[in-house]
N, C-alpha and C positions, 0 to 999 in steps of 0.2 A: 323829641329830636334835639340835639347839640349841636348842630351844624350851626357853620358861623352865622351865616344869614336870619337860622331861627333864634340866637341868642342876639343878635340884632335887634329886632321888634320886642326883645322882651323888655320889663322896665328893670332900672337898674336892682334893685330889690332879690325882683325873680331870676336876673342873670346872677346875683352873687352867691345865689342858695344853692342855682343849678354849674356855678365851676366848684364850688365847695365839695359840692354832692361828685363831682368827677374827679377832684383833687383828692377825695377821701378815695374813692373805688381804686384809681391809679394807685396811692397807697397802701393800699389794703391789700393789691395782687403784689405792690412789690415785697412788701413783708412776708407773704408767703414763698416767693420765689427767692428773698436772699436767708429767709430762714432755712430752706434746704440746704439752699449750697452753705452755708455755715455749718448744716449738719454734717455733708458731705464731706466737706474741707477735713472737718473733725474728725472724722470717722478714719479718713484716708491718711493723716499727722499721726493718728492712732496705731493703724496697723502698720507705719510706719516705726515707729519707737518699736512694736514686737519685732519687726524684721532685724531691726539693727541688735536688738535685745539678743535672739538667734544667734545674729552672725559673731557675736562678740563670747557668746556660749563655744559656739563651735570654733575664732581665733585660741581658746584659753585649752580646747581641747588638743590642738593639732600644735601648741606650744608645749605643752605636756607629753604628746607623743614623740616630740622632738628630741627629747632630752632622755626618753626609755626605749626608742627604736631606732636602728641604723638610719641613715640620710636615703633617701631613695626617691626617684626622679618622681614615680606619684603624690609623696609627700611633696613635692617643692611644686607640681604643675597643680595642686589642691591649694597651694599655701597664698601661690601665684593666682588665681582664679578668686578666691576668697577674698585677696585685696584689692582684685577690680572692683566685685562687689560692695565689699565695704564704701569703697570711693564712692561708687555710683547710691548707694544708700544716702551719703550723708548728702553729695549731690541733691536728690531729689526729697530728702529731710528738709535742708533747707528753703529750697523752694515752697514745700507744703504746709511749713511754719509762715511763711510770707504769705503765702494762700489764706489761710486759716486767719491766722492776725487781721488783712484785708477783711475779708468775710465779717469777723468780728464787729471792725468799726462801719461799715455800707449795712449790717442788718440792725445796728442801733441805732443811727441815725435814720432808717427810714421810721422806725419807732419812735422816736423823738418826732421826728417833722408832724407826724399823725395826732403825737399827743398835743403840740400844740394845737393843731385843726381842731382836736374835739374840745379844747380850753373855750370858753365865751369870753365874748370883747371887753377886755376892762375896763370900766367905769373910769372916768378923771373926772378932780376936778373945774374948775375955770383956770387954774393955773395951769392945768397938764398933768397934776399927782394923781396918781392912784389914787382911788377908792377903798378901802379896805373896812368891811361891817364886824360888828361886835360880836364877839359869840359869849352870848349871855341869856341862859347858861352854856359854859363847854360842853360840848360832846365829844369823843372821843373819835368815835366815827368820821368826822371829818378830818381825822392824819389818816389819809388812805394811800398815800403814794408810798413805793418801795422803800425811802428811805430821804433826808433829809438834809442839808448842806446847814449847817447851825453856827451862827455865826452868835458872840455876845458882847455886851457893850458895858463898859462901865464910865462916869467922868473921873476923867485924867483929874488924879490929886493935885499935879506939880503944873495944872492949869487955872489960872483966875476965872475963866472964863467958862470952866467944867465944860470943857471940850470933851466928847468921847473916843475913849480909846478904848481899840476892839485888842479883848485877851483870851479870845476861843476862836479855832477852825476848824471846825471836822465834819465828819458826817456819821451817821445815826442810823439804825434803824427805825423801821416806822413802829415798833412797838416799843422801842425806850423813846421815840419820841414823843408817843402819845403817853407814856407814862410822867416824861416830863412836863409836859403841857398841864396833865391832870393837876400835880401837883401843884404846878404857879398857877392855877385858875383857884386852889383852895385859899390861894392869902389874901387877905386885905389888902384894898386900893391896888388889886393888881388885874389887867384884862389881856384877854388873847383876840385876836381880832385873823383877820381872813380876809385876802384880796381874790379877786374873779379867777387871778392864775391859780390859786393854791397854798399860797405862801402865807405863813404865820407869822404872826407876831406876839411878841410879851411886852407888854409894859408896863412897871412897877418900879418904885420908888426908888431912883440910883441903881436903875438896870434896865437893859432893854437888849432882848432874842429876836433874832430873825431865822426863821425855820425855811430855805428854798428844797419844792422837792425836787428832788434826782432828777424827776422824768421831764422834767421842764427847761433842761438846761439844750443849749444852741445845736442843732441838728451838727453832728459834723459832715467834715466838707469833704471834699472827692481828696484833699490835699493830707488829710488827716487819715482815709485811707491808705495813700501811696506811703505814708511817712511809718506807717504801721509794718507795710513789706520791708521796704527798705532797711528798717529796724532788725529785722531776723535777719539780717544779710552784713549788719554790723554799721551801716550808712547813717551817715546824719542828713539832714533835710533842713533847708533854712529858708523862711519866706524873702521873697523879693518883689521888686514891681515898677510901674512905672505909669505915667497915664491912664489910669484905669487898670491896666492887663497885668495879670501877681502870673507867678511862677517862682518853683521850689527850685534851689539852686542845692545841689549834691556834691561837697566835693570828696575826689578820691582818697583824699587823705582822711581817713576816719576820725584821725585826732584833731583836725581844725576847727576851730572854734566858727560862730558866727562873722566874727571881725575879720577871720581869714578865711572865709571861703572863696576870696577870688584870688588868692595868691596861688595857686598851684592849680594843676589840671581841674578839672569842674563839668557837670551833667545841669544845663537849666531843662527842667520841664515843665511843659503846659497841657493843659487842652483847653481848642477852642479861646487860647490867650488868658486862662483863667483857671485856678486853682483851688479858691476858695468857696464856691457854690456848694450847697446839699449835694451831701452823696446820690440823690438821685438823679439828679440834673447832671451826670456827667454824659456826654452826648457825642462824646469825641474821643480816639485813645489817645492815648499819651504820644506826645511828643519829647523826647529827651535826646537835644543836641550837645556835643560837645565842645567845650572848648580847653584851650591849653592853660591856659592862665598868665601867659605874658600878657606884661600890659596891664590897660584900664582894663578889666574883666577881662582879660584873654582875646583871642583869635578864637574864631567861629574852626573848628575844625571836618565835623562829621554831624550827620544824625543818625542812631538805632534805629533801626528798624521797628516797626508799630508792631501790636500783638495782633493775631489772626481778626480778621472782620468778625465783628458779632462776638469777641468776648466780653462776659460780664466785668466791669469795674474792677470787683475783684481780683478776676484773670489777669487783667491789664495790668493790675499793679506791682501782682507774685512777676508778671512776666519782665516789666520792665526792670525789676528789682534784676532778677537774677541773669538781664541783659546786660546792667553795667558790672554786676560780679564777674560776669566771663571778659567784660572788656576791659576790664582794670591789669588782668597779666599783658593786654598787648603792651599798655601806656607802660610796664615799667622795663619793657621790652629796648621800650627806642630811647 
Protein backbone atom coordinates (compact mmCIF):
# COMPACT_ATOMS: atom_id res chain seq x y z
CA UNK A 1 0.00 0.00 0.00
CA UNK A 2 1.25 3.82 -0.60
CA UNK A 3 -1.42 5.61 0.90
CA UNK A 4 -0.33 8.35 3.18
CA UNK A 5 -1.14 6.93 6.39
CA UNK A 6 0.61 3.55 5.32
CA UNK A 7 3.88 5.51 4.35
CA UNK A 8 3.41 7.05 7.89
CA UNK A 9 4.17 4.10 10.17
CA UNK A 10 6.88 3.16 7.85
CA UNK A 11 10.49 4.09 9.05
CA UNK A 12 12.24 6.51 7.25
CA UNK A 13 14.45 4.05 5.35
CA UNK A 14 11.39 1.96 4.02
CA UNK A 15 9.36 5.22 3.06
CA UNK A 16 12.48 6.54 0.90
CA UNK A 17 12.81 3.19 -1.09
CA UNK A 18 8.97 3.09 -1.40
CA UNK A 19 8.67 7.07 -3.00
CA UNK A 20 11.81 6.05 -5.07
CA UNK A 21 10.22 2.94 -6.35
CA UNK A 22 6.91 5.36 -7.33
CA UNK A 23 9.01 8.23 -8.34
CA UNK A 24 10.73 5.55 -10.87
CA UNK A 25 7.17 3.87 -11.98
CA UNK A 26 5.66 7.60 -12.51
CA UNK A 27 8.78 8.07 -14.68
CA UNK A 28 8.86 5.16 -16.44
CA UNK A 29 4.95 5.70 -17.70
CA UNK A 30 5.94 9.13 -18.53
CA UNK A 31 8.75 8.34 -20.80
CA UNK A 32 6.64 6.16 -22.59
CA UNK A 33 3.81 8.35 -22.94
CA UNK A 34 5.97 11.54 -24.13
CA UNK A 35 7.99 9.08 -26.25
CA UNK A 36 4.87 8.60 -28.41
CA UNK A 37 3.81 11.86 -28.69
CA UNK A 38 7.39 12.86 -29.76
CA UNK A 39 6.94 10.12 -32.33
CA UNK A 40 3.71 11.54 -33.24
CA UNK A 41 4.71 15.04 -33.30
CA UNK A 42 7.39 13.58 -35.83
CA UNK A 43 5.50 11.64 -37.90
CA UNK A 44 2.82 14.47 -38.28
CA UNK A 45 6.17 17.76 -39.14
CA UNK A 46 6.93 14.83 -41.45
CA UNK A 47 3.95 14.57 -43.60
CA UNK A 48 3.77 17.85 -43.25
CA UNK A 49 7.04 18.94 -45.29
CA UNK A 50 5.54 16.20 -48.13
CA UNK A 51 2.37 18.21 -48.31
CA UNK A 52 4.10 21.41 -48.71
CA UNK A 53 6.79 19.42 -50.98
CA UNK A 54 3.21 18.61 -53.32
CA UNK A 55 1.93 21.78 -53.15
CA UNK A 56 4.98 23.78 -54.37
CA UNK A 57 5.27 20.86 -57.19
CA UNK A 58 1.92 21.70 -58.27
CA UNK A 59 2.46 26.13 -57.67
CA UNK A 60 5.73 25.46 -60.45
CA UNK A 61 3.21 23.46 -62.63
CA UNK A 62 0.13 25.77 -62.89
CA UNK A 63 3.19 28.66 -63.28
CA UNK A 64 4.23 26.90 -66.36
CA UNK A 65 0.79 26.43 -67.50
CA UNK A 66 0.47 30.00 -67.18
CA UNK A 67 2.77 31.25 -69.56
CA UNK A 68 1.70 28.08 -72.52
CA UNK A 69 -2.04 28.40 -72.03
CA UNK A 70 -4.67 31.31 -72.53
CA UNK A 71 -5.77 33.02 -68.92
CA UNK A 72 -8.96 31.16 -67.95
CA UNK A 73 -11.23 31.50 -64.96
CA UNK A 74 -10.36 27.66 -63.86
CA UNK A 75 -6.70 28.52 -64.14
CA UNK A 76 -7.14 31.60 -61.63
CA UNK A 77 -10.06 29.74 -59.12
CA UNK A 78 -7.13 26.61 -59.00
CA UNK A 79 -4.37 29.16 -58.65
CA UNK A 80 -6.70 31.09 -56.12
CA UNK A 81 -7.50 27.82 -53.99
CA UNK A 82 -3.68 26.63 -54.09
CA UNK A 83 -2.78 29.68 -52.25
CA UNK A 84 -5.24 29.22 -49.49
CA UNK A 85 -3.74 26.06 -49.08
CA UNK A 86 -0.25 26.85 -49.16
CA UNK A 87 -1.03 29.53 -46.32
CA UNK A 88 -2.81 27.12 -44.34
CA UNK A 89 0.10 24.51 -44.78
CA UNK A 90 2.65 26.71 -43.67
CA UNK A 91 0.11 27.81 -40.84
CA UNK A 92 -0.15 24.51 -39.46
CA UNK A 93 3.93 23.67 -40.41
CA UNK A 94 4.57 26.05 -38.11
CA UNK A 95 2.72 25.04 -35.43
CA UNK A 96 3.92 21.36 -35.80
CA UNK A 97 7.59 22.33 -35.76
CA UNK A 98 6.66 24.13 -32.30
CA UNK A 99 4.86 20.77 -31.32
CA UNK A 100 7.68 18.54 -32.21
CA UNK A 101 10.49 20.85 -30.85
CA UNK A 102 8.24 20.87 -27.37
CA UNK A 103 7.90 17.12 -27.57
CA UNK A 104 11.68 17.01 -28.03
CA UNK A 105 12.76 18.87 -24.81
CA UNK A 106 9.53 17.27 -22.18
CA UNK A 107 10.75 13.54 -23.61
CA UNK A 108 14.48 14.24 -22.66
CA UNK A 109 14.17 15.61 -19.75
CA UNK A 110 11.86 13.01 -18.36
CA UNK A 111 14.91 10.79 -19.33
CA UNK A 112 17.27 12.87 -17.63
CA UNK A 113 15.24 13.15 -14.21
CA UNK A 114 15.13 9.04 -14.42
CA UNK A 115 18.82 8.86 -15.05
CA UNK A 116 19.49 10.58 -12.13
CA UNK A 117 16.92 8.29 -9.91
CA UNK A 118 18.91 5.31 -11.05
CA UNK A 119 22.49 7.25 -10.31
CA UNK A 120 23.58 6.07 -6.19
CA UNK A 121 24.13 8.82 -3.64
CA UNK A 122 27.41 10.19 -3.89
CA UNK A 123 29.85 9.56 -1.36
CA UNK A 124 31.60 13.01 0.27
CA UNK A 125 33.95 13.71 2.11
CA UNK A 126 33.99 15.65 5.70
CA UNK A 127 34.40 18.60 3.87
CA UNK A 128 31.36 17.95 1.40
CA UNK A 129 33.70 16.89 -1.91
CA UNK A 130 32.99 14.14 -3.77
CA UNK A 131 34.29 10.96 -3.59
CA UNK A 132 35.77 9.66 -6.67
CA UNK A 133 37.62 5.78 -6.56
CA UNK A 134 40.70 4.92 -8.63
CA UNK A 135 40.23 2.78 -11.63
CA UNK A 136 43.20 0.72 -11.22
CA UNK A 137 43.41 -1.01 -13.75
CA UNK A 138 41.16 1.08 -16.46
CA UNK A 139 38.50 -0.63 -17.94
CA UNK A 140 36.79 0.40 -20.65
CA UNK A 141 33.55 -0.53 -19.84
CA UNK A 142 32.92 1.86 -17.43
CA UNK A 143 32.61 5.01 -20.38
CA UNK A 144 29.09 3.65 -20.90
CA UNK A 145 27.10 6.83 -21.22
CA UNK A 146 26.08 8.13 -24.76
CA UNK A 147 28.55 10.47 -24.80
CA UNK A 148 30.70 13.05 -22.73
CA UNK A 149 31.04 16.74 -21.95
CA UNK A 150 35.19 16.97 -21.79
CA UNK A 151 36.56 19.58 -20.35
CA UNK A 152 40.75 20.09 -20.06
CA UNK A 153 43.07 21.85 -17.84
CA UNK A 154 46.32 22.97 -18.19
CA UNK A 155 48.45 25.65 -15.52
CA UNK A 156 48.26 28.99 -16.80
CA UNK A 157 52.11 29.79 -17.93
CA UNK A 158 51.61 33.81 -17.33
CA UNK A 159 50.45 32.59 -13.72
CA UNK A 160 53.18 32.35 -10.55
CA UNK A 161 50.74 30.60 -8.87
CA UNK A 162 50.00 27.67 -11.91
CA UNK A 163 46.65 28.60 -11.65
CA UNK A 164 44.62 26.36 -14.13
CA UNK A 165 43.25 27.43 -17.23
CA UNK A 166 40.80 25.38 -19.13
CA UNK A 167 41.66 25.20 -23.18
CA UNK A 168 39.01 22.43 -24.18
CA UNK A 169 35.07 22.38 -24.47
CA UNK A 170 33.27 19.84 -26.19
CA UNK A 171 31.70 16.84 -26.22
CA UNK A 172 32.55 13.30 -27.43
CA UNK A 173 31.36 10.26 -28.13
CA UNK A 174 31.47 7.46 -25.77
CA UNK A 175 33.78 5.49 -28.12
CA UNK A 176 36.46 8.24 -28.77
CA UNK A 177 35.97 8.80 -25.23
CA UNK A 178 36.73 5.60 -24.06
CA UNK A 179 39.53 5.34 -26.53
CA UNK A 180 40.88 8.50 -24.89
CA UNK A 181 40.83 7.43 -21.51
CA UNK A 182 42.64 3.97 -22.63
CA UNK A 183 45.22 5.91 -23.83
CA UNK A 184 45.96 8.38 -20.56
CA UNK A 185 45.59 5.19 -18.37
CA UNK A 186 48.76 3.67 -20.56
CA UNK A 187 51.32 6.61 -19.12
CA UNK A 188 53.16 6.99 -16.25
CA UNK A 189 52.23 8.70 -12.98
CA UNK A 190 48.86 9.15 -14.66
CA UNK A 191 45.17 7.86 -13.14
CA UNK A 192 41.68 7.95 -14.12
CA UNK A 193 39.41 7.78 -11.27
CA UNK A 194 35.35 7.79 -11.23
CA UNK A 195 32.72 9.51 -9.03
CA UNK A 196 29.26 7.58 -7.88
CA UNK A 197 27.68 9.98 -10.74
CA UNK A 198 29.69 8.89 -13.60
CA UNK A 199 32.06 11.32 -14.11
CA UNK A 200 35.77 10.86 -15.04
CA UNK A 201 38.67 12.18 -14.35
CA UNK A 202 42.48 12.23 -15.61
CA UNK A 203 45.13 13.13 -13.73
CA UNK A 204 48.68 13.44 -14.83
CA UNK A 205 51.45 15.47 -14.69
CA UNK A 206 50.54 19.30 -15.90
CA UNK A 207 46.99 18.18 -17.05
CA UNK A 208 44.05 17.36 -15.86
CA UNK A 209 40.35 16.02 -17.90
CA UNK A 210 37.06 15.96 -16.66
CA UNK A 211 34.72 13.59 -18.68
CA UNK A 212 30.73 14.71 -17.55
CA UNK A 213 28.21 12.22 -19.25
CA UNK A 214 25.47 13.72 -21.37
CA UNK A 215 22.91 11.71 -19.52
CA UNK A 216 23.68 13.41 -16.25
CA UNK A 217 23.22 16.86 -17.21
CA UNK A 218 19.91 19.02 -15.24
CA UNK A 219 16.50 17.67 -16.26
CA UNK A 220 15.09 20.55 -18.35
CA UNK A 221 12.33 22.67 -17.16
CA UNK A 222 8.61 23.15 -18.31
CA UNK A 223 10.38 26.89 -19.32
CA UNK A 224 12.97 25.27 -21.57
CA UNK A 225 9.95 23.41 -23.28
CA UNK A 226 7.93 26.53 -23.92
CA UNK A 227 11.18 28.35 -25.19
CA UNK A 228 11.60 25.40 -27.69
CA UNK A 229 7.82 26.34 -29.44
CA UNK A 230 8.33 29.75 -29.20
CA UNK A 231 11.69 29.29 -31.08
CA UNK A 232 9.78 27.92 -34.34
CA UNK A 233 7.53 30.71 -34.18
CA UNK A 234 10.80 33.20 -34.46
CA UNK A 235 10.17 34.45 -30.43
CA UNK A 236 12.75 35.02 -27.99
CA UNK A 237 12.09 33.98 -24.26
CA UNK A 238 13.87 35.72 -21.49
CA UNK A 239 13.87 34.53 -17.75
CA UNK A 240 12.44 36.81 -14.98
CA UNK A 241 11.31 36.70 -11.43
CA UNK A 242 10.73 37.94 -8.23
CA UNK A 243 10.12 36.32 -4.73
CA UNK A 244 10.46 33.02 -5.47
CA UNK A 245 7.91 32.94 -8.53
CA UNK A 246 10.19 33.01 -12.38
CA UNK A 247 8.34 33.52 -15.46
CA UNK A 248 9.52 33.91 -19.23
CA UNK A 249 8.93 37.36 -20.35
CA UNK A 250 8.22 37.36 -24.60
CA UNK A 251 8.59 40.30 -26.18
CA UNK A 252 6.99 41.09 -29.62
CA UNK A 253 9.61 42.55 -31.01
CA UNK A 254 11.91 39.54 -32.08
CA UNK A 255 14.93 41.57 -32.31
CA UNK A 256 15.00 42.87 -28.52
CA UNK A 257 17.54 41.83 -26.66
CA UNK A 258 17.27 40.67 -22.99
CA UNK A 259 18.12 44.39 -21.67
CA UNK A 260 15.04 45.46 -23.82
CA UNK A 261 12.44 43.21 -23.16
CA UNK A 262 10.42 45.53 -21.24
CA UNK A 263 10.64 48.41 -23.51
CA UNK A 264 7.85 47.56 -26.11
CA UNK A 265 4.71 45.36 -25.94
CA UNK A 266 5.62 41.99 -24.04
CA UNK A 267 3.88 38.23 -23.21
CA UNK A 268 5.01 37.33 -19.20
CA UNK A 269 4.13 33.54 -18.71
CA UNK A 270 3.82 31.20 -15.87
CA UNK A 271 2.36 28.29 -14.53
CA UNK A 272 1.49 27.86 -11.22
CA UNK A 273 3.94 31.11 -10.67
CA UNK A 274 6.70 29.09 -11.89
CA UNK A 275 8.79 28.19 -14.89
CA UNK A 276 11.68 26.59 -14.07
CA UNK A 277 10.48 23.02 -12.42
CA UNK A 278 11.11 19.51 -14.53
CA UNK A 279 9.37 19.20 -17.43
CA UNK A 280 7.16 16.72 -15.52
CA UNK A 281 5.95 18.68 -12.71
CA UNK A 282 4.14 21.12 -14.97
CA UNK A 283 0.76 20.87 -13.42
CA UNK A 284 -0.87 24.00 -14.59
CA UNK A 285 -1.11 25.50 -18.45
CA UNK A 286 0.25 28.45 -19.22
CA UNK A 287 -0.72 31.58 -18.42
CA UNK A 288 0.61 34.31 -20.80
CA UNK A 289 -0.76 37.83 -20.06
CA UNK A 290 -0.03 40.90 -21.91
CA UNK A 291 1.33 43.95 -21.49
CA UNK A 292 2.01 47.25 -23.45
CA UNK A 293 5.41 48.19 -22.38
CA UNK A 294 4.90 51.77 -21.29
CA UNK A 295 6.22 52.26 -18.22
CA UNK A 296 8.22 50.34 -15.50
CA UNK A 297 7.24 46.84 -17.34
CA UNK A 298 4.26 48.07 -19.08
CA UNK A 299 0.48 48.15 -18.30
CA UNK A 300 -1.25 44.78 -17.56
CA UNK A 301 -3.41 44.70 -20.70
CA UNK A 302 -5.16 41.16 -21.51
CA UNK A 303 -4.52 37.56 -20.88
CA UNK A 304 -4.70 34.56 -23.81
CA UNK A 305 -6.56 32.21 -23.43
CA UNK A 306 -5.20 28.58 -21.84
CA UNK A 307 -4.91 25.59 -24.13
CA UNK A 308 -7.93 23.04 -23.91
CA UNK A 309 -7.99 21.13 -20.31
CA UNK A 310 -6.00 17.94 -20.35
CA UNK A 311 -3.43 19.00 -22.89
CA UNK A 312 0.05 17.47 -22.59
CA UNK A 313 2.90 20.18 -21.94
CA UNK A 314 3.70 19.74 -25.12
CA UNK A 315 0.21 20.81 -26.49
CA UNK A 316 0.45 23.67 -24.23
CA UNK A 317 3.38 25.08 -25.44
CA UNK A 318 2.81 24.52 -29.65
CA UNK A 319 -0.52 26.24 -28.37
CA UNK A 320 0.54 29.10 -26.68
CA UNK A 321 3.36 29.76 -29.16
CA UNK A 322 1.12 30.13 -31.94
CA UNK A 323 -1.54 32.14 -29.71
CA UNK A 324 0.87 35.01 -29.47
CA UNK A 325 1.80 34.57 -33.30
CA UNK A 326 -1.86 35.31 -34.35
CA UNK A 327 -1.96 38.22 -31.58
CA UNK A 328 1.02 40.01 -32.61
CA UNK A 329 -0.91 41.36 -36.09
CA UNK A 330 -3.72 42.82 -33.66
CA UNK A 331 -0.74 44.82 -31.58
CA UNK A 332 0.60 46.23 -34.77
CA UNK A 333 -3.02 47.09 -35.69
CA UNK A 334 -3.58 49.84 -33.14
Amino acid sequence: MTSPEHLAHLSTSARSRVLRMLKRTRLNDAIEVTGEERTAARKGLHSLNHAIDRARVEQSKLDADSRLFPPSAETDEARAKLGEHRTWLAEEHRYASALAAAADIVHASVRLERAWLDRPDARRDGNGYMLAALLQPFQGRVVNAPGYKVVVFHPDPHSPTLLWREIHDGTVNRSRARSMLTKWSEREQTYVLRDPHGRLYVTAPMVRLELTPTDIAPPHTEGDALRAALAAYGFQAYDDGEGGHTWLVVPLDRDASEDEMFEGPHFRINSSEHVDRPASQHDERWSASFFDGIGQGGEYITTLDPAPTGSTLAEDCAYIARAIADFEPLVAQD
